[in-house]
C-alpha positions as a Markdown table, in Angstrom:
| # | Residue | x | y | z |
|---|---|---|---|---|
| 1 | Unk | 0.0 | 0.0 | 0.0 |
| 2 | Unk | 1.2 | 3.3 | -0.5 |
| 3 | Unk | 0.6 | 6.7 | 1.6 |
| 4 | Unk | -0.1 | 10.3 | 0.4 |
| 5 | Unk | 0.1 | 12.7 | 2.4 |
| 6 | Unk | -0.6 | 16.6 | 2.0 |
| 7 | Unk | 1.1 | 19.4 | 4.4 |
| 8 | Unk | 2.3 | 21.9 | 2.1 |
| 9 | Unk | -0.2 | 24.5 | 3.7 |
| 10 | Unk | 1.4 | 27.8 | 5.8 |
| 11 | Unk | -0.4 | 26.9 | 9.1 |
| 12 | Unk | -1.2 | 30.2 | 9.5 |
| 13 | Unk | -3.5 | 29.5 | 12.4 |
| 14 | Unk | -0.6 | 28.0 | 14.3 |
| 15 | Unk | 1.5 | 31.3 | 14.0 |
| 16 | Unk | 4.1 | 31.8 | 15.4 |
| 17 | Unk | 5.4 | 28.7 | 15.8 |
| 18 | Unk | 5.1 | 28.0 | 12.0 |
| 19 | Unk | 7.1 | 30.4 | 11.2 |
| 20 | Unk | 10.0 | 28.3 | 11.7 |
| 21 | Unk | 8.7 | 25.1 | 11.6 |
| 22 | Unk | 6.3 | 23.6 | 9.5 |
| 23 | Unk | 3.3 | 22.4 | 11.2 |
| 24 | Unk | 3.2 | 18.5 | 10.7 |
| 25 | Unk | 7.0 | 18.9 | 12.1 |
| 26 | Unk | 5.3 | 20.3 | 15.6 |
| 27 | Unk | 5.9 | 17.7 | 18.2 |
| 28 | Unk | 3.1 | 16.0 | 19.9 |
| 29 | Unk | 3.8 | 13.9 | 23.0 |
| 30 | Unk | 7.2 | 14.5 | 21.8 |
| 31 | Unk | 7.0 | 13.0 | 18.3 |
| 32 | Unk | 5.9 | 15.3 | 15.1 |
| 33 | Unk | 2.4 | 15.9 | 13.7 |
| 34 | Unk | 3.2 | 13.6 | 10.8 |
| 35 | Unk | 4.9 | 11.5 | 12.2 |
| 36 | Unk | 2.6 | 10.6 | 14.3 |
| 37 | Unk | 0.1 | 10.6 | 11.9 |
| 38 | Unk | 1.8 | 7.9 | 9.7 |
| 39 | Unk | 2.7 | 5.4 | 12.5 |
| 40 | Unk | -1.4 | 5.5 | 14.1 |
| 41 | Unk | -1.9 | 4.3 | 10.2 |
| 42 | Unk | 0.7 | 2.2 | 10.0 |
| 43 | Unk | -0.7 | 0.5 | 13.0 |
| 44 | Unk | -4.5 | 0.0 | 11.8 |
| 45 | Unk | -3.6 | -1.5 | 9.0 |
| 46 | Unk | -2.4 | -4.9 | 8.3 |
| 47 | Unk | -0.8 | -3.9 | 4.3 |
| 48 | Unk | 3.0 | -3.2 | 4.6 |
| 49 | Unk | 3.6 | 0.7 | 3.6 |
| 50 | Unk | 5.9 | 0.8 | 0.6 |
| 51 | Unk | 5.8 | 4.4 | -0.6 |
| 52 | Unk | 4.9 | 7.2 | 1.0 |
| 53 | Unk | 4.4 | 10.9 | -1.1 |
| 54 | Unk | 4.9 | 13.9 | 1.1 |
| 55 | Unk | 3.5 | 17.2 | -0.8 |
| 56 | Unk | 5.5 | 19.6 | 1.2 |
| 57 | Unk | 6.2 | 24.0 | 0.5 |
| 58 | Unk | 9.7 | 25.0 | 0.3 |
| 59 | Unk | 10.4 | 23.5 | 3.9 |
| 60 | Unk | 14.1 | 23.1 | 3.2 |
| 61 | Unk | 16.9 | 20.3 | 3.4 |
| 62 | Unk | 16.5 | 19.4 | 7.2 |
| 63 | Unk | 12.6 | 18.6 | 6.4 |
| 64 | Unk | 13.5 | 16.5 | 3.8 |
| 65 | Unk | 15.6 | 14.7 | 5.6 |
| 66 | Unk | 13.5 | 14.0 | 8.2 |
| 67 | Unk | 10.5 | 13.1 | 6.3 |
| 68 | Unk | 12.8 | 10.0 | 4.8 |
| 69 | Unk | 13.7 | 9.3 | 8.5 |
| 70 | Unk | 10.0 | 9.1 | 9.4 |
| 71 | Unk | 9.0 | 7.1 | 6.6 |
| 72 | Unk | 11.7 | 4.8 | 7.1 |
| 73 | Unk | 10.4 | 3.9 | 10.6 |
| 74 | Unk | 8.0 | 2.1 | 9.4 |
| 75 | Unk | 9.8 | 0.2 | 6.5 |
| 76 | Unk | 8.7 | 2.7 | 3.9 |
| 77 | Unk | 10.4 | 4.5 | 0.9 |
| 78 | Unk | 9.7 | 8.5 | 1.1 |
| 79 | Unk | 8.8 | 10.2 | -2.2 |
| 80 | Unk | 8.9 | 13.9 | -2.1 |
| 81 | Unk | 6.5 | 16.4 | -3.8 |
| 82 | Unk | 6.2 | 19.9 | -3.8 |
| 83 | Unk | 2.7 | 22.0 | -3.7 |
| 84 | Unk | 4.1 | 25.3 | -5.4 |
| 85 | Unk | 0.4 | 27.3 | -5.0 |
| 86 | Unk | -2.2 | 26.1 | -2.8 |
| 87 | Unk | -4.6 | 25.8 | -4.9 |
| 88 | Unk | -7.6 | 23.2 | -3.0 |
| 89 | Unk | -6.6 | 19.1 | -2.1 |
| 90 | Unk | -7.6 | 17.5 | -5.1 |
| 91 | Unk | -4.2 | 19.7 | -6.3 |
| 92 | Unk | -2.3 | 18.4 | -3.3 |
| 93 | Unk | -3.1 | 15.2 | -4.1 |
| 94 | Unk | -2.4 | 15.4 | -7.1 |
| 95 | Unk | 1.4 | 16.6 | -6.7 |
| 96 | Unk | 1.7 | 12.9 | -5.5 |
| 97 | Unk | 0.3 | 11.1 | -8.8 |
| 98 | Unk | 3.0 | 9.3 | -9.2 |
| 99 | Unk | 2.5 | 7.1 | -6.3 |
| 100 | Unk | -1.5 | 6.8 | -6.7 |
| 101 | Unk | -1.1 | 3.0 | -8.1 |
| 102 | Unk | -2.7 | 0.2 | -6.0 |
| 103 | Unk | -4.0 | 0.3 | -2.5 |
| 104 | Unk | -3.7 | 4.0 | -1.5 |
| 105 | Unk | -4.5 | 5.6 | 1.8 |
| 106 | Unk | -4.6 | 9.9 | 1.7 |
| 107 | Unk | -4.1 | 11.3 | 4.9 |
| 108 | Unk | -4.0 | 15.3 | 5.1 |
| 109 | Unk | -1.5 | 16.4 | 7.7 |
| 110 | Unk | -3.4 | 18.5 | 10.4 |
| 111 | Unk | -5.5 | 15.1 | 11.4 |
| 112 | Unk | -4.8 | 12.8 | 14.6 |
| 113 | Unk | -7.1 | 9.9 | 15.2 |
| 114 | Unk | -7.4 | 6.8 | 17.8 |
| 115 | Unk | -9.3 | 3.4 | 16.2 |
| 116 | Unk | -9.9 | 0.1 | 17.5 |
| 117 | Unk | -10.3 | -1.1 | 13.8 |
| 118 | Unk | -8.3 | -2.4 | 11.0 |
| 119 | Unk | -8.3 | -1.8 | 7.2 |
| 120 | Unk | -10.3 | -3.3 | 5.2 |
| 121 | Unk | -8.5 | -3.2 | 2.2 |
| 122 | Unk | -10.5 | -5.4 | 0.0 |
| 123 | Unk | -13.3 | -2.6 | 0.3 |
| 124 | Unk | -13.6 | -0.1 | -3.0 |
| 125 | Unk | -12.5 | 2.8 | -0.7 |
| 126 | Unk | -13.4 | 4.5 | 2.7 |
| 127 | Unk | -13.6 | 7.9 | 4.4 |
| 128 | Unk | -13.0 | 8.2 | 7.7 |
| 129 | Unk | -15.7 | 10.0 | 9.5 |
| 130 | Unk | -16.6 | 11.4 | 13.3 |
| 131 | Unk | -19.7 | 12.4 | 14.8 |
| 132 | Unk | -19.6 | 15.7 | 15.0 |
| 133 | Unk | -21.3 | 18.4 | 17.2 |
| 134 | Unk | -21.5 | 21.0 | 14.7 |
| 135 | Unk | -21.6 | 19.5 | 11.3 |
| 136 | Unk | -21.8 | 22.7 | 9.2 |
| 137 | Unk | -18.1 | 23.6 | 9.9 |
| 138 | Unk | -17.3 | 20.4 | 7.9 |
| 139 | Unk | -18.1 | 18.1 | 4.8 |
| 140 | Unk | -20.5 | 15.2 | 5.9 |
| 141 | Unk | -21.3 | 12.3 | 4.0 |
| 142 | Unk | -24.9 | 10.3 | 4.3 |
| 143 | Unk | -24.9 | 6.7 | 4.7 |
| 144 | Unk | -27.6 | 3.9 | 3.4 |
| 145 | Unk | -28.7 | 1.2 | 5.7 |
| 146 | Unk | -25.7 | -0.7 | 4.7 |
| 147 | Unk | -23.4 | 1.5 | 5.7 |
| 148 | Unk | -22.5 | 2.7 | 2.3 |
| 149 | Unk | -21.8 | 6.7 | 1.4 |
| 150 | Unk | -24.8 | 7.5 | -0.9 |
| 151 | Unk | -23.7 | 11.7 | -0.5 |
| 152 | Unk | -21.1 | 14.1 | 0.1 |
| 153 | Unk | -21.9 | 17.8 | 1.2 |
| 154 | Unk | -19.5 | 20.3 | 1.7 |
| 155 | Unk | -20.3 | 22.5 | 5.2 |
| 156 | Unk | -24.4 | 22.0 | 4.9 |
| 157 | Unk | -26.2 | 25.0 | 6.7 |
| 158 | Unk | -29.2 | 22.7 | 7.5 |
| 159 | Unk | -28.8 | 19.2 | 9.4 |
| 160 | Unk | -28.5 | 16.4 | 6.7 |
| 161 | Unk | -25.6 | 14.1 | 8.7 |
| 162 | Unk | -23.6 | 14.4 | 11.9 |
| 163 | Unk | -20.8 | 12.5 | 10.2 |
| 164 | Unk | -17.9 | 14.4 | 9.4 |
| 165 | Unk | -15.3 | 13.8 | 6.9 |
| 166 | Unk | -11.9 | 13.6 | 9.0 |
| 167 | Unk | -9.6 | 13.7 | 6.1 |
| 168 | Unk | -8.6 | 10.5 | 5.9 |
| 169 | Unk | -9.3 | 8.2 | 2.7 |
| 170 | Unk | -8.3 | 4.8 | 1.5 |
| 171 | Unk | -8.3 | 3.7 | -2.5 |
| 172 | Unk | -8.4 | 0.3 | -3.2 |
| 173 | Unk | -7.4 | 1.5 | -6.7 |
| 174 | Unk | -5.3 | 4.5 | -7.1 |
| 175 | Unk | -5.4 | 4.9 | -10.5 |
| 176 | Unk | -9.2 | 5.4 | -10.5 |
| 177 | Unk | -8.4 | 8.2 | -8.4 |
| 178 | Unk | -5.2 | 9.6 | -10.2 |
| 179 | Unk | -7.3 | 9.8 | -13.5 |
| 180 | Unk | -10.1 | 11.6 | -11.4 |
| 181 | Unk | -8.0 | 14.0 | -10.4 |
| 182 | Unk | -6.2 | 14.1 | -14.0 |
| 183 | Unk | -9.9 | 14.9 | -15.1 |
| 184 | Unk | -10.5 | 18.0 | -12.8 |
| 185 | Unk | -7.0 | 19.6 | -12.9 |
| 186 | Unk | -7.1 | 19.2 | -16.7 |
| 187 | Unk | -10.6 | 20.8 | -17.3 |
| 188 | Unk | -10.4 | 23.6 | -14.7 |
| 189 | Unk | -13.2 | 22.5 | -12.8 |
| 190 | Unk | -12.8 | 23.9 | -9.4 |
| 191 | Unk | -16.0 | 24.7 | -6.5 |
| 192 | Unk | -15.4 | 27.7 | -4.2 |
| 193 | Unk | -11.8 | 28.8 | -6.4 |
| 194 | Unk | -10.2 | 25.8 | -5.9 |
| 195 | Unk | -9.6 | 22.0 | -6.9 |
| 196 | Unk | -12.3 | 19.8 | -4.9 |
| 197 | Unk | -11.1 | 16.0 | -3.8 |
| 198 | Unk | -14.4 | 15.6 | -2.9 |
| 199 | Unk | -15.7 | 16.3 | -6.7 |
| 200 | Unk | -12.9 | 12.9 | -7.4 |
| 201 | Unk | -14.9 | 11.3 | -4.9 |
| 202 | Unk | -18.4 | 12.2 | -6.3 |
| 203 | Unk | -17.2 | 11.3 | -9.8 |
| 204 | Unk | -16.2 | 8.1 | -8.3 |
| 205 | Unk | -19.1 | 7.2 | -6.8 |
| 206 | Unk | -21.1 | 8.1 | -9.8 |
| 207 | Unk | -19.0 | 5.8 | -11.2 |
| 208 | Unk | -19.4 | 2.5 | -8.7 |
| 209 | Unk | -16.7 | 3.1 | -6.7 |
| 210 | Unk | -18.8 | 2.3 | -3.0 |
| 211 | Unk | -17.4 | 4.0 | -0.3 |
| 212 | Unk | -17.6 | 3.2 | 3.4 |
| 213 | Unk | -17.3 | 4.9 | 6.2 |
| 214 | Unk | -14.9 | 4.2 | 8.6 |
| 215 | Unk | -15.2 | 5.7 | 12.1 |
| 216 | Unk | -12.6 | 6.9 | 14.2 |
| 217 | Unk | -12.8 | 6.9 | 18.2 |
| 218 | Unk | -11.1 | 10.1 | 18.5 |
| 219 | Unk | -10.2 | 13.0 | 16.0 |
| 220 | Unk | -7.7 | 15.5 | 17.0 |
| 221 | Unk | -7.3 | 18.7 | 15.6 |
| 222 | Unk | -3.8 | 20.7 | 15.5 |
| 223 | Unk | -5.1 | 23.7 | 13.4 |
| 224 | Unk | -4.8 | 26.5 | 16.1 |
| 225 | Unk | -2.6 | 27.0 | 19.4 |
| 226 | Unk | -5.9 | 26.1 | 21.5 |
| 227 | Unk | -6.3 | 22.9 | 19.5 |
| 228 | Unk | -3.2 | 21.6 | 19.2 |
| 229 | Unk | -2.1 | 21.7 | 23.0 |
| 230 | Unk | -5.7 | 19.7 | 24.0 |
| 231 | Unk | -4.3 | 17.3 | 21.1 |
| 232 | Unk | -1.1 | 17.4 | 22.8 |
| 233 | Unk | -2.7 | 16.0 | 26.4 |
| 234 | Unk | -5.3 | 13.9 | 24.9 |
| 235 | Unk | -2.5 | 12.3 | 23.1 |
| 236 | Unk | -0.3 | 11.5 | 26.4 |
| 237 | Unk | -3.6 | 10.5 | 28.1 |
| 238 | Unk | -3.8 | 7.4 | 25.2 |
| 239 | Unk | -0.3 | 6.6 | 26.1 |
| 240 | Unk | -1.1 | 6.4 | 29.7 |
| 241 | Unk | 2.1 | 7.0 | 31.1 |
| 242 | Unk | 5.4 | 8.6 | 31.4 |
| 243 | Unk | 7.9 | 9.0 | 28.6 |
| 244 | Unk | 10.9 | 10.1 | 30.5 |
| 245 | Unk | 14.1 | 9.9 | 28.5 |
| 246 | Unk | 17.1 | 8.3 | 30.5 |
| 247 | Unk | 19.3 | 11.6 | 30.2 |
| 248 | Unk | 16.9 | 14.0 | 31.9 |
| 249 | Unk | 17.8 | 14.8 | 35.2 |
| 250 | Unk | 15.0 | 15.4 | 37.6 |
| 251 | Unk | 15.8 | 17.4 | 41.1 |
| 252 | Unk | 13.4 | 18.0 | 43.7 |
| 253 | Unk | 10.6 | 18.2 | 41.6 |
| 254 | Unk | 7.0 | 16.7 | 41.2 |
| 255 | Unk | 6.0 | 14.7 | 38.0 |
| 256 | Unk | 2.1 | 14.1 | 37.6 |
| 257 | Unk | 1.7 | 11.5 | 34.9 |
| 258 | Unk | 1.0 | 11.3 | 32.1 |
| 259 | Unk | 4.0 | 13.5 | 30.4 |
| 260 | Unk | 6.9 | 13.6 | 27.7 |
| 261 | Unk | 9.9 | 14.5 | 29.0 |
| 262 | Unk | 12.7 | 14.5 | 26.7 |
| 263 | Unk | 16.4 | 14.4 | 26.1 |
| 264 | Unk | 19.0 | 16.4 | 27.8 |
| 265 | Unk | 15.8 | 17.8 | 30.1 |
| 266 | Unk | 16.7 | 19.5 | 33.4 |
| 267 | Unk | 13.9 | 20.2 | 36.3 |
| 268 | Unk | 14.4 | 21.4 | 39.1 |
| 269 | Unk | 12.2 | 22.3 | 42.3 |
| 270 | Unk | 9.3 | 22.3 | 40.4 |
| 271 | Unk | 5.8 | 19.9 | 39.6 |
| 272 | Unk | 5.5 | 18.9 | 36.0 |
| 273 | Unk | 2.1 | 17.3 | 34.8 |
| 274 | Unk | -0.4 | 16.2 | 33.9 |
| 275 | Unk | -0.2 | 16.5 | 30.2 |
| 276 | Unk | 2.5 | 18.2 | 29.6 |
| 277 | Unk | 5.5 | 17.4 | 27.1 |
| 278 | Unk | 9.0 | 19.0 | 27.3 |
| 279 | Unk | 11.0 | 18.7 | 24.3 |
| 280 | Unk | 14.6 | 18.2 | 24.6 |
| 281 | Unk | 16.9 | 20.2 | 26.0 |
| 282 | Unk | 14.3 | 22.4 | 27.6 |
| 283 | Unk | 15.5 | 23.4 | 31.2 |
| 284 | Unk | 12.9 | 24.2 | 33.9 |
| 285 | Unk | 13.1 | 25.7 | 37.3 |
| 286 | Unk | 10.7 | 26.9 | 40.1 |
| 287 | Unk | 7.9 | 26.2 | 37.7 |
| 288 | Unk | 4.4 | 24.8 | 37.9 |
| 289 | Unk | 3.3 | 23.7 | 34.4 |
| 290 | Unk | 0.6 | 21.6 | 33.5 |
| 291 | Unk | -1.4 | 20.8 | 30.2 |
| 292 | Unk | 1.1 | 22.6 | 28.1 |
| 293 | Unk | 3.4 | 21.6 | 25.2 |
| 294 | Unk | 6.7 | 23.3 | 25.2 |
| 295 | Unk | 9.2 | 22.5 | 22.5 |
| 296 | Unk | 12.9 | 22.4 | 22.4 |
| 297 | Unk | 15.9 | 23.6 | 24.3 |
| 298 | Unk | 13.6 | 26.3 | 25.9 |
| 299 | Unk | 14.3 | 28.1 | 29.5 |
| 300 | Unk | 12.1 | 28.7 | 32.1 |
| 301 | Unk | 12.2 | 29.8 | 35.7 |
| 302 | Unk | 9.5 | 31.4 | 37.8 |
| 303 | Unk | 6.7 | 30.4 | 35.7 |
| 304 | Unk | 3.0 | 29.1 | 36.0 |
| 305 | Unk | 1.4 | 27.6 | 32.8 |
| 306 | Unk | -1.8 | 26.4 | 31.9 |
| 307 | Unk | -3.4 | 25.4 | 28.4 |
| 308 | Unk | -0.2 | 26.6 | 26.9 |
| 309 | Unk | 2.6 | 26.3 | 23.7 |
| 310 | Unk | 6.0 | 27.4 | 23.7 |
| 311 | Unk | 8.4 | 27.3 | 20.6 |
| 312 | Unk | 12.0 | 26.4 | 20.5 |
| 313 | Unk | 14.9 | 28.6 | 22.3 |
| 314 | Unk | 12.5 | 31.0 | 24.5 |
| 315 | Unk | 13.5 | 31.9 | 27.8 |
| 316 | Unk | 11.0 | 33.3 | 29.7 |
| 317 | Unk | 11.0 | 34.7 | 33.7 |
| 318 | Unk | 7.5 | 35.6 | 34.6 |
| 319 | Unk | 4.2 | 34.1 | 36.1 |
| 320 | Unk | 1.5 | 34.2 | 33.2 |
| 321 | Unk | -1.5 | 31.7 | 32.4 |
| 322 | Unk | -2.3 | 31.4 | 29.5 |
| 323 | Unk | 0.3 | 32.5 | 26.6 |
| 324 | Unk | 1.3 | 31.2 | 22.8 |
| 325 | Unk | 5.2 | 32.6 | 22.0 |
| 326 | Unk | 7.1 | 31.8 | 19.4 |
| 327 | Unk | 10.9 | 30.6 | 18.5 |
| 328 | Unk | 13.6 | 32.8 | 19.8 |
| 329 | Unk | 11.1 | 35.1 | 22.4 |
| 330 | Unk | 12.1 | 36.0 | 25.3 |
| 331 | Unk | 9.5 | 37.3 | 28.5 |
| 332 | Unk | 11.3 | 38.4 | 31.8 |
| 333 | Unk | 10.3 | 39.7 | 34.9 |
């Protein structure tokens, strides 16, 4: 089987810590977006991943590299596209054509999930959907009595399904898809400005591709600061337990399970947890933090965090609550 997945977008919502660092590279429970993403479906489905297309911006060398790294993890081959002009995901998918042959799952970057399922993969295709409070911020599908997709709409102002499209889709043929998406790119046909997948998937159904829907037990979002630090501690709560690395160096200080604490970490006389993940080299003092994510070889002393992110290199002397800060800032008393 092979993998596509999409993360060429900005991540504006996520600024500033994507200013630096792309946002499937942000580190949950102290492993990144994507790669977290690609092990959760490595491990739901029973197919050995041979090629995996990332559609990446102009992220640089050291994403590169570390995409192959993450692909090789899991026994894969990376493939790397690039997205010049975001211009809708049936044209991020479509960067990746070469490797839409065979099985094919198409997984969009910004989208963890927990399941307590395995692929199907003799199925035509599914979409993986969640129940959803508020459906009209999402596309929705509609399902017969036999639990196959019989509709797509895109953000419906009136209640038609509670089922939202995740972004998460499995092909038991990819080259129905690539010529789907051939079709659209070739003949302009775009809804709303931009390049539809879910026209492909229309097109295909019209066709007798059946789709089913696949549900996911949790969905995790990591589109905004708020968002992505509740994925962050719902994350550690799956895992259950600490994930100290042997280097850190732990000095009169409390640890609340469940949180990461990486390499080279130093705290001292101060209570860490729960849900919090300190990336490596980060050094803490005098502190109480809890459900926060703070990334790499950061400094703090003095403070008191709550439902917080900090970037890589900050230092930061002060007693706030509730804060966001980029790479490189600095907040003293």
């Amino acid at each position: 089987m092979n993998l596509v997945i999409p993360m060429a977008g900005m991540g504006k919502r996520l600024r500033p810590h994507t200013l630096t660092v792309p946002k499937p590279l942000i580190p949950i429970a102290g492993k990144p977006i994507v790669q977290r993403l690609v092990e959760d479906i490595a491990e739901v489905t029973s197919e050995k991943i041979e090629e995996i297309g990332f559609v990446i911006g102009d992220f640089g060398e050291e994403v590169v590299k570390s995409l192959h790294e993450i692909a090789e993890s899991v026994g894969a081959k990376a493939r790397i596209f690039f997205q010049e002009e975001a211009l809708g995901t049936a044209h991020a998918v479509h960067c990746a054509r070469e490797v839409l042959k065979g099985k094919v799952t198409v997984a969009f970057s910004d989208t963890l999930f927990k399941a307590d399922f395995k692929l199907n993969t003799s199925d035509d295709g599914i979409i993986w959907v969640k129940k959803v409070e508020n459906p009209s911020a999402y596309g929705v599908v509609n399902l017969d009595d036999r639990g196959i997709i019989t509709e797509f709409v895109e953000k419906p102002q009136t209640p038609v399904s509670d089922l939202a499209i995740i972004g998460i889709y499995y092909f038991k043929e990819g080259e129905k898809l690539k010529t789907q998406l051939d079709h659209i790119i070739d003949n302009n046909i775009m809804a709303s400005g931009e390049y539809q997948l879910t026209t492909a998937l229309e097109n295909l159904k019209q066709e007798g591709v059946k789709f089913t829907a696949g549900t996911v037990n949790e969905w995790l979002d990591c589109g905004n600061k708020n968002v992505t630090v509740e994925s962050n501690s719902r994350y550690l709560g799956f895992i259950g337990e600490n994930l100290i690395h042997e280097s850190a160096q732990i000095e009169n200080s409390t640890i609340i399970p469940p949180v990461f604490i990486g390499q080279g970490v130093i705290v001292k006389e101060s209570v860490i947890g729960p849900h919090v993940s300190l990336g490596k080299g980060c050094e803490v003092q005098d502190s109480r933090i809890k459900d926060s994510l703070i990334q790499n070889d950061t400094k703090l002393k003095g403070v008191n965090l709550t439902n917080s992110m900090i970037g890589n290199h900050v230092k930061m002397e002060a007693n706030p609550m509730d804060v966001s800060l980029g790479d490189y800032s600095e907040w003293k008393k």
